[in-house]
C-alpha positions as CSV (number, residue, x, y, z in Angstrom):
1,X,73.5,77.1,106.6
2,X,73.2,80.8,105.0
3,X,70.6,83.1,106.2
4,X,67.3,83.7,103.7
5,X,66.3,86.9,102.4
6,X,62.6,87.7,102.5
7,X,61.1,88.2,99.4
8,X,58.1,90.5,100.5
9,X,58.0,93.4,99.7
10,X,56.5,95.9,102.1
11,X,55.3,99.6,101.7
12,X,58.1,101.9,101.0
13,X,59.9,103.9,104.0
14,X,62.0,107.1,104.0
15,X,65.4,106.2,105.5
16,X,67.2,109.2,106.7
17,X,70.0,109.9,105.3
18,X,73.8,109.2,106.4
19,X,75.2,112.2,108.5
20,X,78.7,112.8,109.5
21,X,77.7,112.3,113.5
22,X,76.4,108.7,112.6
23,X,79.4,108.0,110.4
24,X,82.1,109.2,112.9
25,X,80.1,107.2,115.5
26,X,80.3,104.0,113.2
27,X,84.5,104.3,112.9
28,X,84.9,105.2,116.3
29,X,83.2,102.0,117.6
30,X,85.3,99.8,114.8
31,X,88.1,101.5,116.4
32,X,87.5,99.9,119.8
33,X,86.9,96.5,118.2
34,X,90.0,96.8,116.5
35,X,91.6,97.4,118.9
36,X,90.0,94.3,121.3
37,X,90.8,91.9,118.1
38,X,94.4,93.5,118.2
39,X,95.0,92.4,121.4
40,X,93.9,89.1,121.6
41,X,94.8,88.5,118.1
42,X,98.4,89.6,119.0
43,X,98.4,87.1,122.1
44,X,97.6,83.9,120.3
45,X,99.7,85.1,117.7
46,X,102.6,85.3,120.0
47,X,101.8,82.3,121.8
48,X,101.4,79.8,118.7
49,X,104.9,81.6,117.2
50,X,107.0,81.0,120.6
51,X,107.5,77.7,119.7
52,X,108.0,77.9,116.5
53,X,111.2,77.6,114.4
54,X,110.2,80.3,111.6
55,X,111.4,83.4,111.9
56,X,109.3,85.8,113.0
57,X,109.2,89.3,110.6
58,X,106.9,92.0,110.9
59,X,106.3,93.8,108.0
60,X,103.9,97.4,107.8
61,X,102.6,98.6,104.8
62,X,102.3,102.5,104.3
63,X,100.5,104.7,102.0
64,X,97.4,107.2,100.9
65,X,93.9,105.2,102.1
66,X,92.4,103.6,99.0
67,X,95.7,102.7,97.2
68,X,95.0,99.0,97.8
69,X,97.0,98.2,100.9
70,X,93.9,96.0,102.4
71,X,93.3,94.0,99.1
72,X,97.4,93.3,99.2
73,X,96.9,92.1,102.4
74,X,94.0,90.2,101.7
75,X,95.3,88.2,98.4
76,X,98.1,87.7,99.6
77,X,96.9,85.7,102.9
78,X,93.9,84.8,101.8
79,X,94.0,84.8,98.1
80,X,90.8,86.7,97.8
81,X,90.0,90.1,96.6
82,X,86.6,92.6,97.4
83,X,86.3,95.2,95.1
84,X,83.7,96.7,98.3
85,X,85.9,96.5,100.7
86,X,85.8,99.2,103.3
87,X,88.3,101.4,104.2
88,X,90.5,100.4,107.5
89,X,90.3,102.0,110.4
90,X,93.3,102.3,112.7
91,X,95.1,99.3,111.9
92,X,95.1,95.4,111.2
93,X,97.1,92.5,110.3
94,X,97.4,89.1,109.5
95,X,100.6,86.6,108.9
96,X,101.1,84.2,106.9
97,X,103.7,81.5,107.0
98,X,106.1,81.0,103.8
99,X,109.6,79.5,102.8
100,X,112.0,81.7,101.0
101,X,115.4,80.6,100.1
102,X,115.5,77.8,102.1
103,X,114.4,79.6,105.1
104,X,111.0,79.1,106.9
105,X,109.4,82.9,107.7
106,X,106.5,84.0,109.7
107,X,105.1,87.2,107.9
108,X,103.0,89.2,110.1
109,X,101.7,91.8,107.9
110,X,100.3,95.3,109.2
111,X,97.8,97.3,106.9
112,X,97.6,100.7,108.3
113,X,94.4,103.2,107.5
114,X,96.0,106.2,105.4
115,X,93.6,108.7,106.4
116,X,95.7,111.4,108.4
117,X,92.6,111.2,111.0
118,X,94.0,107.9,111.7
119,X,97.7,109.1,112.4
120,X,97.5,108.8,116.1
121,X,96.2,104.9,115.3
122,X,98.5,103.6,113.3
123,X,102.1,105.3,114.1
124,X,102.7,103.8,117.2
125,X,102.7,100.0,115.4
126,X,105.5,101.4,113.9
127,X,108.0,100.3,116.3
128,X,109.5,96.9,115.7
129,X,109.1,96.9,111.9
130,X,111.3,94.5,109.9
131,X,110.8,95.9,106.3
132,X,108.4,99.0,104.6
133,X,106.0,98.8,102.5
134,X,105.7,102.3,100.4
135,X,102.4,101.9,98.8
136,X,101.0,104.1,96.0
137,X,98.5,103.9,93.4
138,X,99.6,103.9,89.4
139,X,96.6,106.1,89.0
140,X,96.7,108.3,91.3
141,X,99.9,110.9,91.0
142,X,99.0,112.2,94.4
143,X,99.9,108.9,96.4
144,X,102.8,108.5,94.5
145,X,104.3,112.1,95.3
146,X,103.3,111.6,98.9
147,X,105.8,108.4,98.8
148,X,108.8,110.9,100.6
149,X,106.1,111.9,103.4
150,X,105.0,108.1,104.1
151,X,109.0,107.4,104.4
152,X,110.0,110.3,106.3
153,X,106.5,109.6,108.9
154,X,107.5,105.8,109.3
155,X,111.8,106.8,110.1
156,X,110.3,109.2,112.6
157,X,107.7,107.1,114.6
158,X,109.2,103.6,114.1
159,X,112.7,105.1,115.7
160,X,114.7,103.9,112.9
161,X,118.5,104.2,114.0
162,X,119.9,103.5,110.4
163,X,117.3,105.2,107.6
164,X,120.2,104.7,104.7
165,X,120.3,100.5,105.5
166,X,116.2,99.6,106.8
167,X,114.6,97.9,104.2
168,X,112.0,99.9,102.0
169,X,110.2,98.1,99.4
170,X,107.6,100.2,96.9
171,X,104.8,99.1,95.3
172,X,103.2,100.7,92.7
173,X,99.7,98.9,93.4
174,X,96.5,98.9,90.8
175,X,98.3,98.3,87.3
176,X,95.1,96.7,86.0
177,X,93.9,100.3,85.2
178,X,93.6,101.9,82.4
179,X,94.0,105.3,83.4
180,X,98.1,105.4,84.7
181,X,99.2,108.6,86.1
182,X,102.3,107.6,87.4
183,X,104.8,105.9,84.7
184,X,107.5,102.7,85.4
185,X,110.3,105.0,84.6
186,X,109.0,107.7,87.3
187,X,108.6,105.1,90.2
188,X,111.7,103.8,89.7
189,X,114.0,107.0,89.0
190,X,112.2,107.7,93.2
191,X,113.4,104.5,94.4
192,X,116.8,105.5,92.7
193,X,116.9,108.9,94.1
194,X,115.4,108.0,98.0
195,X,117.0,105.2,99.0
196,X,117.9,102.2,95.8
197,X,114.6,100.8,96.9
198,X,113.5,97.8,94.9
199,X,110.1,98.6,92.9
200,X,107.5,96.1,92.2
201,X,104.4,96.5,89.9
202,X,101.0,95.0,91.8
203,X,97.5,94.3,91.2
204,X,95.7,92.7,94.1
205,X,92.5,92.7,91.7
206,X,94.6,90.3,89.1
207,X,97.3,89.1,91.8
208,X,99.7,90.3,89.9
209,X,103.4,90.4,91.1
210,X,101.3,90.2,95.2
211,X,103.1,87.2,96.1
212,X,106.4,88.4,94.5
213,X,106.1,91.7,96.6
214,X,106.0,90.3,99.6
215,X,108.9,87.6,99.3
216,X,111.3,90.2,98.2
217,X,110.3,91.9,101.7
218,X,111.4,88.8,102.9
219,X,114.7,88.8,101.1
220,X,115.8,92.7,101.6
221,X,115.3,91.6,105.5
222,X,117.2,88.6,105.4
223,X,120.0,90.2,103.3
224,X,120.3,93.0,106.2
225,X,120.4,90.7,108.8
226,X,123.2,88.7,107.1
227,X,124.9,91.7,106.7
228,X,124.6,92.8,110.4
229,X,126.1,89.2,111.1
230,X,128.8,89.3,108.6
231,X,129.9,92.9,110.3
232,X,129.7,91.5,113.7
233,X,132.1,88.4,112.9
234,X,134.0,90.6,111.6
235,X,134.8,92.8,114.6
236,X,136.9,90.1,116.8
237,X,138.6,90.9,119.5
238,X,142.8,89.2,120.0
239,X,142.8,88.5,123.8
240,X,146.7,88.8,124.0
241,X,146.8,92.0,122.3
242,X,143.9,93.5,123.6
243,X,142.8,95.0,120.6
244,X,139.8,94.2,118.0
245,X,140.8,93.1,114.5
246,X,140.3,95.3,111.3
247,X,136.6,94.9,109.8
248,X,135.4,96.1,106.5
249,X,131.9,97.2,108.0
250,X,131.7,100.5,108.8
């Protein structure tokens, strides 16, 4: 049963206003319950997965705070959108289970806060990453231009032995506006130029292209993977001669 309101209206009271002390007090006590619902989220996460026959991906999502990567999240999992949403601190994530190409997938999906105070918060869920997330807004040139420093941050903390091969994804995120700062052409000619990283157009407010986004993650992790295997069936080894056969992976 939902809580009541009062109606009564009482005499009028002079609410100090919001400082900075009060505000960095609020975000450092959601830190610490982040950080508690990480944990045990992460433990009954791994426990109901061990079981499981879906492959397990994790999958992080990067860029400038307010350029949607919560609502993305959010839709995407949940299929709901908050246009009040606030703005995360540290980290969080939730998974979602899904079929793609015949193969069953356990997304686990991390939104990261994109403030720089939250660097020390969010880089060290780097580690373990299946697939990127580059996350910019179509309104906002700034995010998009920062798209190199989100790539080269992520390669650095996540230890990423083979930049050239992990799989990026971008999103362009927020095409329902009206004001577009950053054009198709421009996004894509990046992707081209860092990496021949696919580009998808989203709008969590609209779901546009959300669900899309996230099962071509999927797919760019799957088609890795079957690469590695392909390479590594390639290199066999002749027992009488002692030497491995020719492979056409480098």
């Amino acid at each position: 049963m939902a809580k009541l309101q009062s109606s009564v209206v009482g005499p009028k009271r002079n609410f100090p206003k919001k400082n900075k002390a009060a505000t960095g007090k609020r975000e450092k006590l959601q830190e610490k319950l982040n950080w508690v619902r990480l944990i045990i989220n992460s433990s009954l996460f791994g426990a109901a997965t061990m079981s499981g026959k879906s492959l397990l991906l994790k999958v992080i999502l990067l860029g400038d705070g307010g350029v949607g990567k919560s609502s993305l999240m959010n839709r995407y999992v949940t299929n709901k959108f908050d246009s009040q949403a606030f703005h995360t601190i540290g980290v969080e994530f939730l998974n979602r289970d899904l079929e793609v190409d015949g193969r069953f997938v356990t997304l686990q999906i991390w939104d990261t806060a994109g403030q720089e105070r939250f660097k020390s918060l969010r880089t060290p869920f780097y580690r373990g990453a299946d697939c990127c997330l580059l996350t910019f807004s179509v309104d906002d040139r700034q995010s998009f231009e920062n798209l190199g420093n989100w790539q080269k941050e992520f390669i650095y903390y996540a230890d990423v032995k083979d930049p050239e091969h992990f799989p990026f994804v971008v999103l362009g995120n927020k095409v329902d506006k009206e004001d577009r700062q950053v054009t198709t052409e421009e996004a894509q000619a990046w992707c081209m130029e860092n990496g021949d990283y696919p580009y998808l157009e989203t709008s969590a407010k609209d779901d546009t292209n959300v669900t899309v986004a996230f099962e071509e993650a999927v797919r760019q992790v799957l088609a890795v993977e079957e690469q590695l295997e392909h390479c590594m069936l390639g290199h066999t080894i002749d027992l009488n001669s002692g030497s491995k056969a020719s492979s056409s992976c480098c």
